[in-house]
N, C-alpha and C positions, 0 to 999 in steps of 0.2 A: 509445236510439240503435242500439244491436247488435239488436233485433227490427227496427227501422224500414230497415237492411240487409240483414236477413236476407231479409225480406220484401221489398225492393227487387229483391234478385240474384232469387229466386226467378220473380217478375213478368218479370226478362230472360230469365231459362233458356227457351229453344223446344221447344217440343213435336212431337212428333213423331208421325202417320201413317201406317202402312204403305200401299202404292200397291197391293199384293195377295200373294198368298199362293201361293207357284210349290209345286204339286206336281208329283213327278214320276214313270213309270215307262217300264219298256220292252216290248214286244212280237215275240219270235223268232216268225216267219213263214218257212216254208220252201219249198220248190219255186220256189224264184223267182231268177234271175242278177241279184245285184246289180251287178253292168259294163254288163250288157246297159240293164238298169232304169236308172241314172242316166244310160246313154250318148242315151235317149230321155228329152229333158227332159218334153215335152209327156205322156208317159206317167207319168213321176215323180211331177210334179206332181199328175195324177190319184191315182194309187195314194197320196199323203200325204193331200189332201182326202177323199178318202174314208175311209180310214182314220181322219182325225179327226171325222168327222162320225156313224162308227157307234160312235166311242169314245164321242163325246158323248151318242150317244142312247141308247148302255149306261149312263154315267155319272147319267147327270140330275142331281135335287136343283142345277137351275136354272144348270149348265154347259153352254153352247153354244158350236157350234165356234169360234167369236172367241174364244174363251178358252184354243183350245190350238192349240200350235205341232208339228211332228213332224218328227225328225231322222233319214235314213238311213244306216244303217253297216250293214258287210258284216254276212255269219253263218249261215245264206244274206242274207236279210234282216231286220236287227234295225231296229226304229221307238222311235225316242227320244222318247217324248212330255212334254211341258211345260204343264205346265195353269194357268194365272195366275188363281188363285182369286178372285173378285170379293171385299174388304173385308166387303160383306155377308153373306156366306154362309157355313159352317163347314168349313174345310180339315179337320179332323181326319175330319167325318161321311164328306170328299168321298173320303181317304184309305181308309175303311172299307169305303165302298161300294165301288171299285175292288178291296181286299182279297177281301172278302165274294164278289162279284160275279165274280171272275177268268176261270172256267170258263164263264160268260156273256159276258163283254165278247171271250173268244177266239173264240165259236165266230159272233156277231155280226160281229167281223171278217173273220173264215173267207166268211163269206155273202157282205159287201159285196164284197170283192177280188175272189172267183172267180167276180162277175158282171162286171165290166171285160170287157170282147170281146177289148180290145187286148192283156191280160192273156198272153196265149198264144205270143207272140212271144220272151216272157223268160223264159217257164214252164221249166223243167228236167226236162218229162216231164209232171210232175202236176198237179193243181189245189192251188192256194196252201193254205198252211192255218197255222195260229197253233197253233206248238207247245208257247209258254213265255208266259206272263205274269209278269212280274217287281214286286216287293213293291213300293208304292208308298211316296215316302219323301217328307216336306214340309220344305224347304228354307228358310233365314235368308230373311226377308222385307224387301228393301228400303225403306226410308223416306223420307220427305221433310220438313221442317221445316211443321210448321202453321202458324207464327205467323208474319205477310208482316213485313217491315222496313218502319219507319214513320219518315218523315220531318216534320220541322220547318221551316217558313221562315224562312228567314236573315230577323234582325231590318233592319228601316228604319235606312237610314241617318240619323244626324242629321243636323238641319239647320244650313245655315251662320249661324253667327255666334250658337249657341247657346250657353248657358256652360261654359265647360270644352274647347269645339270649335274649333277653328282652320278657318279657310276653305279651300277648295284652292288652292293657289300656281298650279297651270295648269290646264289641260284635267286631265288625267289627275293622280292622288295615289295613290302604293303604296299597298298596306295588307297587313297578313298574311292575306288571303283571295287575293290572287291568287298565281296558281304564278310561279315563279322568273322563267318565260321572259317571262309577261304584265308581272312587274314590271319587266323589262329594254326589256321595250316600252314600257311607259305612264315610265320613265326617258329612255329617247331621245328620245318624242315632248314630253314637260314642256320638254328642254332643248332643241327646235326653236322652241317657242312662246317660249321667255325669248330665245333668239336676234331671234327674228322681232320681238318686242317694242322690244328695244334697238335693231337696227333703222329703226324705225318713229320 
């Protein structure tokens, strides 16, 4: 009996999957007015997509830009990047490469931003350039239950005049499947019909 529970509860316990694997680092970029930059959305917007997109094709080992997000804070400009590592793939290799790669994925950056045309408007004198690559670190991975909830159909009602069963007294007979409110309803409507009967 105690295995035949044990192994019951066990069969309830849910399982669990991680949705992906958030790494993260940051990227100081200098020569650049960050007031100026976010006060021009349509320029912002530019300078993060790109930004994410020469991360990504430093990165590889099969991360593309859909897989990472990019947050601006002062510094001159510092890029907060979010990389939501696909289940398949190995965050620790993706961490490495990032590591390994750092002096690569700056001066890649360096290339994509200080082709922006637009770029020049917020410039502080110089062409943009990526002074700091910061340590990439792999953060708690969210989850979601594997296992769906699995329902049963409420048994068939007996049939009237079966043994042991009582027939309904009216239209409507409580039972403990309905809520409070329904049983207060299918109560008024039984004593209209026994009204209506007498009546009659």
């Amino acid at each position: 009996a105690a295995a035949a529970a044990a192994a019951a509860a066990k069969q309830a316990a849910p399982t669990y999957v991680p949705l992906a694997v958030p790494v993260t680092f940051s990227v100081l970029v200098l020569n650049i007015d960050f007031a100026m930059l976010v006060a021009n959305p349509a320029l912002k917007t530019k300078f993060e997509s790109t930004a994410i997109s020469a991360a990504a094709t430093t990165i590889g080992n099969g991360i593309a830009p859909k897989d990472i997000t990019a947050t601006l804070a002062p510094g001159s400009v510092r890029i907060d990047f979010l990389i939501q590592v696909p289940v398949q793939l190995n965050a620790a290799a993706i961490q490495d490469r990032i590591a390994a790669g750092a002096g690569e994925l700056g001066a890649f950056v360096t290339r994509a931003l200080a082709a922006l045309p637009d770029l020049i408007t917020v410039s502080t004198g110089s062409t943009p350039e990526v002074a700091e690559v910061g340590p990439p670190v792999i953060l708690p991975s969210p989850t979601l239950p594997a296992q769906a909830t699995s329902f049963s159909p409420a048994p068939a009602p007996a049939a009237a005049g079966a043994p042991g069963v009582s027939p309904p007294a009216g239209l409507f007979t409580t039972t403990t499947t309905l809520s409070p409110l329904q049983q207060k309803g299918a109560s008024m409507l039984n004593g209209l019909m026994d009204r209506f009967k007498l009546a009659r």
